[in-house]
N, C-alpha and C positions, 0 to 999 in steps of 0.2 A: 531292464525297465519293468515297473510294475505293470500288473492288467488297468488299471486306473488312470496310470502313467498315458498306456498304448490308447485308448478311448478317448482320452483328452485332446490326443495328437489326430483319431481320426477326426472328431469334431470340429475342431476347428479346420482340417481339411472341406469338411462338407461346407464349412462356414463360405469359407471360400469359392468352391464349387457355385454356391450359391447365390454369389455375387457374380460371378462369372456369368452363369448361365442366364440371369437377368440384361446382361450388357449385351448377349449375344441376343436374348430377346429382343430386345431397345433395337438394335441395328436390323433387326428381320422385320422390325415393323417397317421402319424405313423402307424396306426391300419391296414389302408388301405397298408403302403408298406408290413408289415408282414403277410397281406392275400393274398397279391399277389404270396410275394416266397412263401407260402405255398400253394396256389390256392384254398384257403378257397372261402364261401361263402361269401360276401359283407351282403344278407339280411338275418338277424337273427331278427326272430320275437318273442323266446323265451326269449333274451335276453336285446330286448326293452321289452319285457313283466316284467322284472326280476326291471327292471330303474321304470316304470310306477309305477310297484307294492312297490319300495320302497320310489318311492314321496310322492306316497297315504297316505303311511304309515306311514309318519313323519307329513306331513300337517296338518296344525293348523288353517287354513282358513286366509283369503276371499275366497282363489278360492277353485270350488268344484272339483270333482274328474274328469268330463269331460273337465273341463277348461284345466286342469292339463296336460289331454290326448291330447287335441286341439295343445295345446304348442310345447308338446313335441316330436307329431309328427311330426310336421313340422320341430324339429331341429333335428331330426332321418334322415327326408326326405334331410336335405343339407348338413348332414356328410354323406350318401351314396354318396351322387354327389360327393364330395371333395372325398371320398375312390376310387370309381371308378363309372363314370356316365352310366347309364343300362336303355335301353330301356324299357319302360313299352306298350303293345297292352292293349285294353281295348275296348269292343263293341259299336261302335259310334250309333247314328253319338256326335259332340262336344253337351256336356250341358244335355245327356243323366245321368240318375241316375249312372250309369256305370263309367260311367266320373266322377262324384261326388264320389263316391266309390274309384276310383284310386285315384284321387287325396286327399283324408282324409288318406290314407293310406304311398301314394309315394311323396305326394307334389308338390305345385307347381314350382319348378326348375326340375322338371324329365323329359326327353323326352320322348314323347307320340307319338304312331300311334292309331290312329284311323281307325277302321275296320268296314265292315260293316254287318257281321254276326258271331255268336260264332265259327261256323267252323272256319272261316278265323284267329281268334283270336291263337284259337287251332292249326294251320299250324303256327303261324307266331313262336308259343313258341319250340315248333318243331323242326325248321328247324332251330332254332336260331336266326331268324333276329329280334325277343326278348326277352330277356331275364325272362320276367315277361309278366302275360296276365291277364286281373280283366276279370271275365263273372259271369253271377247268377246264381245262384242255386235254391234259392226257394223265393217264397214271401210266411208272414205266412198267406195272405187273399186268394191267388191262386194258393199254393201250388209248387211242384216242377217244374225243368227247365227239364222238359225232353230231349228236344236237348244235352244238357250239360251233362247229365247221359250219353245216348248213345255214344257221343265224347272221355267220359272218361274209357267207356266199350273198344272203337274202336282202341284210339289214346294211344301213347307211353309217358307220360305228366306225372307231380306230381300233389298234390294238398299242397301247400305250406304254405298256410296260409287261415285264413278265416275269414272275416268281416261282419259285418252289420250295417246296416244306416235304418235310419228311412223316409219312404218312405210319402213328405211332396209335397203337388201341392197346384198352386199357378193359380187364374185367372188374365192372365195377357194381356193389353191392353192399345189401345192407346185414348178408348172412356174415356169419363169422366164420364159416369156411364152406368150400365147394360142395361137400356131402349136405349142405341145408341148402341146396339149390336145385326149387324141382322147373322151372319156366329160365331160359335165357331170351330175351328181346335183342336183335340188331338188326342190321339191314344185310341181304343178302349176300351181297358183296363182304361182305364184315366177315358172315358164316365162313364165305369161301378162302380168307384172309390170313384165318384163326383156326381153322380145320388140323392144323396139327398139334395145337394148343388143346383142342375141344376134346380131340380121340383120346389125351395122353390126362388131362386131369381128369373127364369124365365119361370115360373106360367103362366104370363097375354101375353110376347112377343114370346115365344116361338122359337128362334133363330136356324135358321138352324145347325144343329152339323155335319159336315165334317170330318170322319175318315182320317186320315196320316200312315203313317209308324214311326215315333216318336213326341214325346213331342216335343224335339228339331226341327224335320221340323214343328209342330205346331205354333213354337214361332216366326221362319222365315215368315213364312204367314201373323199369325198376324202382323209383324211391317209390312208388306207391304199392307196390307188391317187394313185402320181406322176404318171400320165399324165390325169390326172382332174381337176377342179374342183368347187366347191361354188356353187350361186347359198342365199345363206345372210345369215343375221343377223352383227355383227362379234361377239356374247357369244358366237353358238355356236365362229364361227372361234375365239375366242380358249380357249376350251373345250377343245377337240383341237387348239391348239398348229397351228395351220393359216395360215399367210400370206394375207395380204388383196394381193391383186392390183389391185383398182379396187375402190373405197369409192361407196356410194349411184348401183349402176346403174338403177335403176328409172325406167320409161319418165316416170313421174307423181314429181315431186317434192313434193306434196304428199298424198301416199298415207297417210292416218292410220288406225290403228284405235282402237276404243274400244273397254272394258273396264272389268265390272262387278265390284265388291267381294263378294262373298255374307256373310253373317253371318243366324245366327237370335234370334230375339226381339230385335232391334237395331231401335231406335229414336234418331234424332238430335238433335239442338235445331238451331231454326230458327237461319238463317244471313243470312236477308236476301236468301241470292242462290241459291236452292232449285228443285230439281228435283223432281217425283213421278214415282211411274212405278204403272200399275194395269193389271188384266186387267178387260174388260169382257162378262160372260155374259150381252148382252140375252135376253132370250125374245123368241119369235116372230118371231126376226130375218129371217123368211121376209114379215113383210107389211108392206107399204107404208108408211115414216114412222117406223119404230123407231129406226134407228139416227139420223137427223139428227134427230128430236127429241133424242136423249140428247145425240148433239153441238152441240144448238143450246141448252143447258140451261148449256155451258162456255160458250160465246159470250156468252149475258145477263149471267153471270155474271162478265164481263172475262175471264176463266183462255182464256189459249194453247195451245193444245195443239202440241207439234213435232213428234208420231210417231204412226201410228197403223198398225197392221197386223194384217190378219186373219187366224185361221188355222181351218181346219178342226178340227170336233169329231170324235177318232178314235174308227172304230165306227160313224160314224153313218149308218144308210142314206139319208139325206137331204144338202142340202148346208146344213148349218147350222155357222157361224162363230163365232168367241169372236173377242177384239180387245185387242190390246196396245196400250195408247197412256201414250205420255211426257207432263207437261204442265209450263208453268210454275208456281211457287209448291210454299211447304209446304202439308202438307195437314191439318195445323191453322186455316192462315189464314182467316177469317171466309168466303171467298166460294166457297173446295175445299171446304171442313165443308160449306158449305148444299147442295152440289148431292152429296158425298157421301151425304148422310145421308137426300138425297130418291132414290137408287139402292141405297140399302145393302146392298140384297139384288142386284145385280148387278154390284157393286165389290168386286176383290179387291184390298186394298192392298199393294204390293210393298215401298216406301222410299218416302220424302223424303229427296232426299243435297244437297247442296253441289253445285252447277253446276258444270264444269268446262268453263273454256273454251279 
């Protein structure tokens, strides 16, 4: 076949696509009016989970299983809008990992606020001026969001779904190479991220490095200072128009973080492959055997537990601790209910979401 030939045959594939993906429209609307009279949920992440897992499963290649996901979230993300359009909060500032998070998740036709601390994120879903809030939870090189723990100890919020993305930086600038680079801008953490990147290009120059408050205000700088660089995410470079000079310099190539969905009064349907997550207020966590009793009550009960962290009761003149812990399974399943129901009075339930692995 000629190249003209091969063009012809994709076009008229998309032609198609095209028509398709409208029908599939038409019938979301549909979906949309009957969740209205019923006053369902719009976002169901079990049941995109149920579509993802049955593509996988038939797929025969080229595309591999993230492509697959890439796809389909985005056409998840514009039957929500056509069902009913829903604000999404997410921890700014724009081009922050956070923002990349939301948007792999929600897409880009969503309406976004941008906020600028997780509290605020935490009030906005709250009060309802949105519907949806992305904030993190942990990265696996630095471990948990404590802020985020204590918010979900404090605040009346779900935890409705849960993502992760792979945490990739990018030096990005307007020099044409490293030796016209006397100022780097990032966020500390970034510094710390990149620290074998920084020693090995910038050895002999040694360039000023200027802590920020985000990657994102990083990358602002950079475009306004030629002499300057950004250690930065590629959304935000691409944000301010900022050239990418080396892509994924990070010391750890497998630097991920996670991140939690907020939503109030959100409840899921089980999934099969289900996470909980709860705050535990024992009493008397001061005498001998409280706490492994309570953890020895998940163990009879088969339930895993994968997280568990303590935090201080603020105010309190003593040292007494509250306990955030993850576990496996919903927490309707016969064997979470029985050991719920015998703490009830010191289990805060957070969510049941959709495992993300």
């Amino acid at each position: 076949m000629t190249l003209e030939e091969v063009r012809k045959d994709i076009d008229s594939i998309d032609d198609q696509l095209l028509v398709l993906l409208n029908k599939r429209m038409q019938l979301v609307h549909k979906v949309g009016e009957i969740k209205r009279s019923t006053k369902a949920l719009i976002y169901r992440p079990e049941r995109e989970k149920q579509i993802l897992d049955r593509m996988n499963a038939q797929n025969d290649g080229p595309l591999n299983k993230e492509a697959i996901e890439a796809i389909y979230l985005e056409i998840f993300a514009a039957a929500r809008n056509i069902e009913l359009p829903e604000r999404v909060a997410f921890l700014g500032p724009e081009g922050s990992f956070t923002h990349q998070a939301a948007e792999s998740r929600f897409g880009a036709m969503s309406e976004y606020m941008t906020l600028p601390t997780i509290k605020s994120v935490f009030e906005a879903v709250d009060t309802g001026r949105a519907k949806f809030g992305v904030i993190p939870i942990e990265n696996n090189q630095e471990g948990i969001v404590y802020e985020t723990v204590d918010l979900l100890n404090e605040m009346n919020v779900n935890v409705a779904a849960e993502l992760k993305i792979p945490v990739h930086f990018a030096l990005a600038t307007e020099a044409e190479n490293p030796s016209k680079i006397k100022r780097i801008y990032s966020k500390d953490i970034a510094f710390r991220q990149c620290r074998g990147f920084l020693n090995k290009y910038f050895e002999q120059t040694h360039p000023e490095e200027i802590q920020v408050e985000s990657t994102s205000k990083a990358a602002k700088l950079a475009a306004e200072d030629p002499e300057s660089a950004a250690i930065c995410s590629e959304i935000a470079a691409k944000l301010f128009s900022l050239p990418v000079l080396f892509n994924n310099i990070e010391d750890n190539g497998q630097n991920r973080t996670r991140f939690y969905i907020l939503a109030k009064g959100f409840e899921n349907q089980k999934s099969g492959n289900d996470k909980t997550t709860i705050i535990a207020r024992l009493p008397d966590t001061d005498k001998p055997g409280i706490l492994a009793g309570f953890l020895q009550d998940f163990k009879k009960a088969g339930i895993n537990l994968t997280k568990i962290e303590s935090r201080p009761y603020k105010g309190s003149e003593d040292f007494n601790f509250w306990f955030f812990i993850e576990l496996e399974g919903f927490f309707r399943d016969e064997n979470v209910e029985k050991v719920f129901k015998k703490h009830r009075n010191s289990i805060k339930w957070l969510g049941s979401y959709v495992k993300n692995t």
